[in-house]
C-alpha positions as CSV (number, residue, x, y, z in Angstrom):
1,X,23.7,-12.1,-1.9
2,X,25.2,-9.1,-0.8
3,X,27.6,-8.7,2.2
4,X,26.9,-6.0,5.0
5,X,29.3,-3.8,3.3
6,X,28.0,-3.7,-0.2
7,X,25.1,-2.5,1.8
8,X,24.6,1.4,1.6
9,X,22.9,2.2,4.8
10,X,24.9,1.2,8.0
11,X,24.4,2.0,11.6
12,X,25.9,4.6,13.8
13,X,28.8,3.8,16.1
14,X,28.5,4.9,20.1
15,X,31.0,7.5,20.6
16,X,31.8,9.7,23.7
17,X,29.4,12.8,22.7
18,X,28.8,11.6,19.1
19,X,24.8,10.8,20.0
20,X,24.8,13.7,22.2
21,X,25.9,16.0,18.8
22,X,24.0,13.9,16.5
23,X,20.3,14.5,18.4
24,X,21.0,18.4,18.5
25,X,22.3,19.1,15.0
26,X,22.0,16.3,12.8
27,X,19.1,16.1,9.9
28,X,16.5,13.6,10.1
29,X,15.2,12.6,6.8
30,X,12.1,10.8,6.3
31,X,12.7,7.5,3.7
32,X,10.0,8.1,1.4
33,X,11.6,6.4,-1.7
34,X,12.0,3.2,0.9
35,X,9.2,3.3,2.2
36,X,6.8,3.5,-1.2
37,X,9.0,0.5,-2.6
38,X,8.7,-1.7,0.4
39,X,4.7,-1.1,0.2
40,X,4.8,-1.8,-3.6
41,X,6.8,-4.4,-3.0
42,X,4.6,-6.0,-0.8
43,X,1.2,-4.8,-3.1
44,X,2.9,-7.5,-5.6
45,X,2.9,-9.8,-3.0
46,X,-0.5,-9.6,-2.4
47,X,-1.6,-9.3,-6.3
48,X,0.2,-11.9,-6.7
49,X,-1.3,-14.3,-4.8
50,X,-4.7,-13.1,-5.6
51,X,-4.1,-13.6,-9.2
52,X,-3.3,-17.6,-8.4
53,X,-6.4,-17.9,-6.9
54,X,-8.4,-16.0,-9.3
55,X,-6.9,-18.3,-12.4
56,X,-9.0,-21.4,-11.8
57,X,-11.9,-19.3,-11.3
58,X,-11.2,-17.8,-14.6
59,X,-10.6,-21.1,-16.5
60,X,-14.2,-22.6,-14.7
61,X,-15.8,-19.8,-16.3
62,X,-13.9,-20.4,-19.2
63,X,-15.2,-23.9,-18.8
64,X,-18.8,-22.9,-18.9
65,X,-18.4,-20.3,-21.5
66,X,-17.8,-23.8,-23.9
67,X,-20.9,-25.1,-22.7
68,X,-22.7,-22.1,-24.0
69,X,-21.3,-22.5,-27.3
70,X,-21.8,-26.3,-27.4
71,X,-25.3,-26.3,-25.8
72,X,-27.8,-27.4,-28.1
73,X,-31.1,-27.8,-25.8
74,X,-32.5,-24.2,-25.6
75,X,-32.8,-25.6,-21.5
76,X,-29.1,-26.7,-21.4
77,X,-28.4,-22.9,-23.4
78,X,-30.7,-21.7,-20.8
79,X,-28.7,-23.2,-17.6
80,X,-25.5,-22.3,-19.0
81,X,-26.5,-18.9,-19.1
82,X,-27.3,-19.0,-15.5
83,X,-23.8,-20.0,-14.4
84,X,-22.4,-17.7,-16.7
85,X,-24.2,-14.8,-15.0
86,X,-23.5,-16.3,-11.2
87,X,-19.2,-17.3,-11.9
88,X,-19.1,-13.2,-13.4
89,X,-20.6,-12.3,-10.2
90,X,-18.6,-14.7,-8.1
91,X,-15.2,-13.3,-9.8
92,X,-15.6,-9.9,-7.9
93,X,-14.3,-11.1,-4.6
94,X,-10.5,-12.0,-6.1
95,X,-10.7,-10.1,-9.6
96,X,-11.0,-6.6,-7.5
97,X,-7.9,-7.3,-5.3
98,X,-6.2,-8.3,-8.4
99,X,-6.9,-4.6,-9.5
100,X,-6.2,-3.0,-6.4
101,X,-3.0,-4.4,-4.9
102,X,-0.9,-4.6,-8.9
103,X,-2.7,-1.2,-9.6
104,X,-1.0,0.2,-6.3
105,X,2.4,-1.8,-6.9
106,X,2.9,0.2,-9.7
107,X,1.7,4.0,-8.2
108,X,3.9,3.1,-5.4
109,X,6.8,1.8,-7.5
110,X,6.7,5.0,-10.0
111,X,6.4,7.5,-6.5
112,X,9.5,5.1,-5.0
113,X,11.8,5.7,-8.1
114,X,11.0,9.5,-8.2
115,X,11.2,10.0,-4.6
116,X,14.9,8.5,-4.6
117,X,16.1,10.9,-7.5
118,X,14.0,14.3,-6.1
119,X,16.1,13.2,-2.9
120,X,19.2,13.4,-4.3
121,X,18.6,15.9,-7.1
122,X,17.8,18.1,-3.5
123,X,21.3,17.5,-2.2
124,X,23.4,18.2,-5.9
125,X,21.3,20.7,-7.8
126,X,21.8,24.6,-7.4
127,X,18.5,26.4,-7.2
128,X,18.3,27.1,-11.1
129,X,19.3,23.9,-12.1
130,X,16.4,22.2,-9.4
131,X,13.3,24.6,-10.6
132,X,14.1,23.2,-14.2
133,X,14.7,20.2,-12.4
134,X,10.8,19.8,-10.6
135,X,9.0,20.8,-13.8
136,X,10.5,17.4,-15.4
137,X,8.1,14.1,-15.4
138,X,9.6,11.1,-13.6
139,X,11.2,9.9,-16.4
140,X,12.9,13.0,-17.3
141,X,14.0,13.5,-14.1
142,X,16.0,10.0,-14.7
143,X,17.5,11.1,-18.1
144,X,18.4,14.5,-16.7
145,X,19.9,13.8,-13.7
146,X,22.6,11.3,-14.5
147,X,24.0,13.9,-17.4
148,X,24.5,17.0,-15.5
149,X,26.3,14.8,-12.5
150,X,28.2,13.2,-15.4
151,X,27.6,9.4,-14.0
152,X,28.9,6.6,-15.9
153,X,25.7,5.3,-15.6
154,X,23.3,7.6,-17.9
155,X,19.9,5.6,-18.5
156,X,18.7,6.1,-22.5
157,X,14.8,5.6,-23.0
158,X,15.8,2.6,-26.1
159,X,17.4,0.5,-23.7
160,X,16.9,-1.4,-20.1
161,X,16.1,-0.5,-17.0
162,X,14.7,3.7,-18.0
163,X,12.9,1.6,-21.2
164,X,11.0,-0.4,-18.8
165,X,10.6,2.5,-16.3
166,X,8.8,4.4,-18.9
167,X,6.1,1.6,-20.0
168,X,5.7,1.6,-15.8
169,X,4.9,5.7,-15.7
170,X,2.6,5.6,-18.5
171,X,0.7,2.7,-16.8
172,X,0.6,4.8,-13.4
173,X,-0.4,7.5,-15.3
174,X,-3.7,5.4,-16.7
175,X,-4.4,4.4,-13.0
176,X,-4.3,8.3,-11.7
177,X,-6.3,9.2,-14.2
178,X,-8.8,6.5,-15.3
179,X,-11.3,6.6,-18.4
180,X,-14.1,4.1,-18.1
181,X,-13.6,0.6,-18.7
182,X,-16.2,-1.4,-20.5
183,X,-16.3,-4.5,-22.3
184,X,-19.3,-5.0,-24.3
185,X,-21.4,-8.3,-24.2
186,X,-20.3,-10.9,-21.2
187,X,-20.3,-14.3,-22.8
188,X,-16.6,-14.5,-22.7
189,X,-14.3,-13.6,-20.1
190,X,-13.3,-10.6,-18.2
191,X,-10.3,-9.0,-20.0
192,X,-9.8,-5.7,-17.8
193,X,-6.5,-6.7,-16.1
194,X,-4.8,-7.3,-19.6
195,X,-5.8,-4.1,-20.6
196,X,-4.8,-2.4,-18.2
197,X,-1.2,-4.3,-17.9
198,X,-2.2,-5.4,-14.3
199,X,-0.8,-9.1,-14.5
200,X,2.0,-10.3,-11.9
201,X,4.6,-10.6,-14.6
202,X,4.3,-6.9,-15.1
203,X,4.6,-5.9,-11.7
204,X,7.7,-8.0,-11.8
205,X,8.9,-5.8,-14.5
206,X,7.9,-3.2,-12.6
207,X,9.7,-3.4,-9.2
208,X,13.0,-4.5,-11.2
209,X,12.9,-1.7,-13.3
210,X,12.9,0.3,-10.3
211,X,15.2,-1.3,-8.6
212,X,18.0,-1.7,-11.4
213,X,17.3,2.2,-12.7
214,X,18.7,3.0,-8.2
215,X,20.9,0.3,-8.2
216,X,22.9,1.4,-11.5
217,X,22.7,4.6,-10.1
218,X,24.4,3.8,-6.9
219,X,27.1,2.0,-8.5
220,X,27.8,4.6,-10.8
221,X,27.9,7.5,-8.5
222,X,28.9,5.8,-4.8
223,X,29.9,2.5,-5.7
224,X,27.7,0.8,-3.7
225,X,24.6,-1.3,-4.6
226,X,21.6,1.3,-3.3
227,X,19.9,1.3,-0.2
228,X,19.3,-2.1,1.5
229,X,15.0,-1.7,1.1
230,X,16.0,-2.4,-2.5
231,X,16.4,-6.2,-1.9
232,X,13.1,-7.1,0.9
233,X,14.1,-10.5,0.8
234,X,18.0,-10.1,1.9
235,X,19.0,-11.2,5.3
236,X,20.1,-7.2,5.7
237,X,16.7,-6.2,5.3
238,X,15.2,-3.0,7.3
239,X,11.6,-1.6,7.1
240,X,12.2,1.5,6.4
241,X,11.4,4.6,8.2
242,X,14.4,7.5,8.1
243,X,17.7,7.7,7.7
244,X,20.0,10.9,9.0
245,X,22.7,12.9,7.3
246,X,21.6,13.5,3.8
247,X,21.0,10.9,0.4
248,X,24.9,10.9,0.0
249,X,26.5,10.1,3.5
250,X,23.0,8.4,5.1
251,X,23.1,6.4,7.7
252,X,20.4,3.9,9.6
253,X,19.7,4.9,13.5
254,X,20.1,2.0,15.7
255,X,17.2,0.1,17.7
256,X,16.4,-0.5,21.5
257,X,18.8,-3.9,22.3
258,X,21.0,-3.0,18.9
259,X,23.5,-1.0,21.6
260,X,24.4,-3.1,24.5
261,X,24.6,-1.3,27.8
């Protein structure tokens, strides 16, 4: 568990004139990186519990799949058929959440993770450096990055978390821009989430791909273990929303009742 200091956003001490300067001249930033991991985070979630309710529903179909293949009345065949065709219909109502909150998990993981390095990559680049800078993908942006700050931490596409990462974009990359899936004949089951890597155990992958490629990133540059939205089940734990100053010095506004009177 990390302690409030290993935390890297903290809140603003009340100083004579210090809020006064901050509201006229200080920078508010908008937290998209925090923001897009919190709602992935919370897409797993909700796949995730989908998916436990759609895995007896799968293994009843699976059930009367057998039945087909051991009928041996043309009548019993016949009946079989019929629940076949009624359990594929009665998947719809948790196989398409499955789809929809793991297939958004990972958009909004992918967005999270290149937010957070277009965000600092704004603050270090010069100009040259940050037009090559935008033309790279989001994993590129991750390999680049690291080198020309000359981190300890440089992430390599053979090894964990950019490895990971990578499998993650080109997944995102599938769900922006789908090609028809089919699956010809129905007398077996439904095999779209497999192929198209939408299972909870890879969203898990996901988000902590994410979260180790910031975190490593932190440590190596800062020294601190990334911004508290990385970890939605710490006791430090903020929703997200902005933060002021800029990526490197950022700091977390207070809220009404934070600041006594």
């Amino acid at each position: 568990m990390m302690s409030e200091s290993e935390n890297e956003s903290y809140e603003i001490p009340l100083e004579d004139g210090f809020i006064e300067s901050m509201l006229m001249h200080g920078t508010l930033n908008l937290d998209l990186a925090g923001i897009q991991f919190v709602e992935g985070w919370k897409h797993l979630c909700e796949g995730r519990k989908m998916y436990a309710k759609l895995e007896p529903e799968l293994k009843k179909l699976d059930d009367i799949l057998r039945r087909v293949d051991k009928a041996m009345k043309a009548t019993d065949r016949e009946d079989a058929l019929v629940d076949v065709a009624q359990n594929i219909g009665g998947l719809e109502d948790s196989y398409s959440p499955v789809i929809s909150h793991l297939g958004l998990a990972i958009i909004l993981l992918v967005s999270s993770a290149e937010a957070y390095i277009n965000d600092v990559a704004s603050h270090i680049l010069r100009r040259g450096e940050a037009n090559h800078f935008d033309k790279l993908t989001p994993v590129g942006k991750w390999l680049f990055l690291p080198k020309v700050m000359k981190l300890g931490f440089q992430p390599d596409l053979g090894k964990s978390p950019l490895q990971e990462f990578s499998e993650v974009v080109t997944r995102r990359n599938v769900l922006l821009h789908p090609k028809p899936k089919r699956q010809r004949g129905m007398l077996q089951l439904p095999k779209f989430i497999e192929l198209m890597g939408l299972d909870p155990d890879t969203g898990n992958k996901a988000l902590e791909s994410v979260r180790q490629l910031i975190r490593q990133f932190c440590l190596s540059w800062r020294g601190s273990y990334g911004p508290d939205w990385l970890y939605p089940d710490s006791e430090h734990f903020r929703i997200p929303g902005f933060y002021i100053g800029n990526i490197e010095a950022s700091a977390r506004l207070a809220r009404p009742g934070d600041i006594a009177d």
